[in-house]
C-alpha positions as CSV (number, residue, x, y, z in Angstrom):
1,X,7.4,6.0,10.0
2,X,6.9,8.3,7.2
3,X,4.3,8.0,4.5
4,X,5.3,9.3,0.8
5,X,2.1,11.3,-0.7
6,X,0.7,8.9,-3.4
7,X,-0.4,11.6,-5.8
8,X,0.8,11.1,-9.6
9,X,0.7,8.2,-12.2
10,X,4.4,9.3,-12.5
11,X,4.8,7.5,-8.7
12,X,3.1,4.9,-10.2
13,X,5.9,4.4,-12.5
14,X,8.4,4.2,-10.5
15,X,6.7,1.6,-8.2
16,X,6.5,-0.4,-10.9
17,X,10.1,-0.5,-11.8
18,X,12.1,-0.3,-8.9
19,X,14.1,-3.5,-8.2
20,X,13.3,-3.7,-4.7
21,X,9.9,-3.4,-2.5
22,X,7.4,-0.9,-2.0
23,X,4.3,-0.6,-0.3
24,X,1.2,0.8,-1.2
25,X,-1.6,1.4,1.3
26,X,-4.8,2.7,-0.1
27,X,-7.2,4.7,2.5
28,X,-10.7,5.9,2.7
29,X,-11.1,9.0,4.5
30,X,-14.2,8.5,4.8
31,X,-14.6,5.2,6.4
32,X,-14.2,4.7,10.3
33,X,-12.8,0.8,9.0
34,X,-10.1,2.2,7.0
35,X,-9.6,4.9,9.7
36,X,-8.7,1.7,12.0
37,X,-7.1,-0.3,9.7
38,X,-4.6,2.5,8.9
39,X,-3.8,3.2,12.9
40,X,-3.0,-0.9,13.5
41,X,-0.9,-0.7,10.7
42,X,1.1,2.4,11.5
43,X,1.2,0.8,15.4
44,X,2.8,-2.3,13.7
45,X,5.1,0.0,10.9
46,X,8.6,-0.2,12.9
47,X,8.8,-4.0,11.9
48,X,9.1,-3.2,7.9
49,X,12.6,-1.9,6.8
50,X,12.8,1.5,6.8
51,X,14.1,1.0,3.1
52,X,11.1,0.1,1.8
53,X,9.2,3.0,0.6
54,X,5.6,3.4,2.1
55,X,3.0,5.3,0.0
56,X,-0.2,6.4,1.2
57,X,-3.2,6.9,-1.6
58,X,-6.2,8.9,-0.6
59,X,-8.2,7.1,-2.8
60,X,-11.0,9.7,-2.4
61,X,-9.3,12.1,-3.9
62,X,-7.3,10.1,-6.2
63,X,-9.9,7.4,-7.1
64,X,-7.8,7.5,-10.9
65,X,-4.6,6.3,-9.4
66,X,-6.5,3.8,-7.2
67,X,-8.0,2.5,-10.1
68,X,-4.8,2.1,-12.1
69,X,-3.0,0.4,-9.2
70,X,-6.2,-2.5,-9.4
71,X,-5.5,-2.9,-13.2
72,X,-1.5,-3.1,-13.2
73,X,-1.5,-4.9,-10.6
74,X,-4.6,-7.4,-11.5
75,X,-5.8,-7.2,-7.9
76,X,-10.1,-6.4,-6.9
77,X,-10.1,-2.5,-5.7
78,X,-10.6,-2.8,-2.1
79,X,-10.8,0.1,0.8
80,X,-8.7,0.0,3.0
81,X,-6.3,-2.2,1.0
82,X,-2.6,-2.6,1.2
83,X,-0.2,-3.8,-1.3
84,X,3.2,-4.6,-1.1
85,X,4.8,-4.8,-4.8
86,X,8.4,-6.3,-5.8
87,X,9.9,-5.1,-9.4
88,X,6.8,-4.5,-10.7
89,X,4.8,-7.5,-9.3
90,X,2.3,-7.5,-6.2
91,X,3.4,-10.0,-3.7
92,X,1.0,-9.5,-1.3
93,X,-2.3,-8.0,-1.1
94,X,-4.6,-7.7,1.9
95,X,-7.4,-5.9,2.8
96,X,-9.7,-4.4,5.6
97,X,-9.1,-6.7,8.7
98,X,-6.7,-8.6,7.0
99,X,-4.1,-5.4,7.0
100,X,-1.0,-6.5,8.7
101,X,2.5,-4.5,9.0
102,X,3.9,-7.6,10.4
103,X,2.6,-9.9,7.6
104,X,4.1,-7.3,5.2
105,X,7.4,-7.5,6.7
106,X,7.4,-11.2,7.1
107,X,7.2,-11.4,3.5
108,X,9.8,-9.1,2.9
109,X,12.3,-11.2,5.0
110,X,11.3,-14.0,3.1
């Protein structure tokens, strides 16, 4: 799997209107939970399309972006969080323990 850099409001963007999925997953690199939540999900990565874009956010450094992505979305900031997002709606949000490739990709074959 290969993460896209989550760095600009620009990428924001073009989450928001692009027809089909894309996921979001928001890290802490400062927190040993995210740290673990991150490695299950990359372990589990291979059953999500490998259309679907995957971008990683550093929220520590990007703590802007993170916050933007809570109020277009209208979901609570969390850490770790991921979000899986389809023409400009989320569709799925989970977070911490809850983190799950698989769940992810079951709701894409939905």
């Amino acid at each position: 799997m290969d993460w896209i850099a989550f760095s600009s409001k620009d990428q924001l963007e073009e989450i928001k209107n692009r027809d089909g999925y894309s996921v979001i997953f928001k890290h802490s690199t400062r927190c040993p939970i995210s740290s673990m939540a991150k490695r299950r999900f990359e372990m589990d990565a291979d059953s999500i399309p490998s259309d679907i874009p995957l971008y990683f956010l550093d929220l520590i450094q990007y703590r802007d972006i993170s916050n933007q992505i809570a109020e277009d979305f209208k979901v609570v900031h969390q850490s770790p969080q991921v979000l899986l997002i389809k023409k400009g709606d989320c569709v799925l949000e989970a977070s911490h323990g809850d983190i799950s490739a698989e769940e992810v990709a079951g709701e894409i074959k939905e």
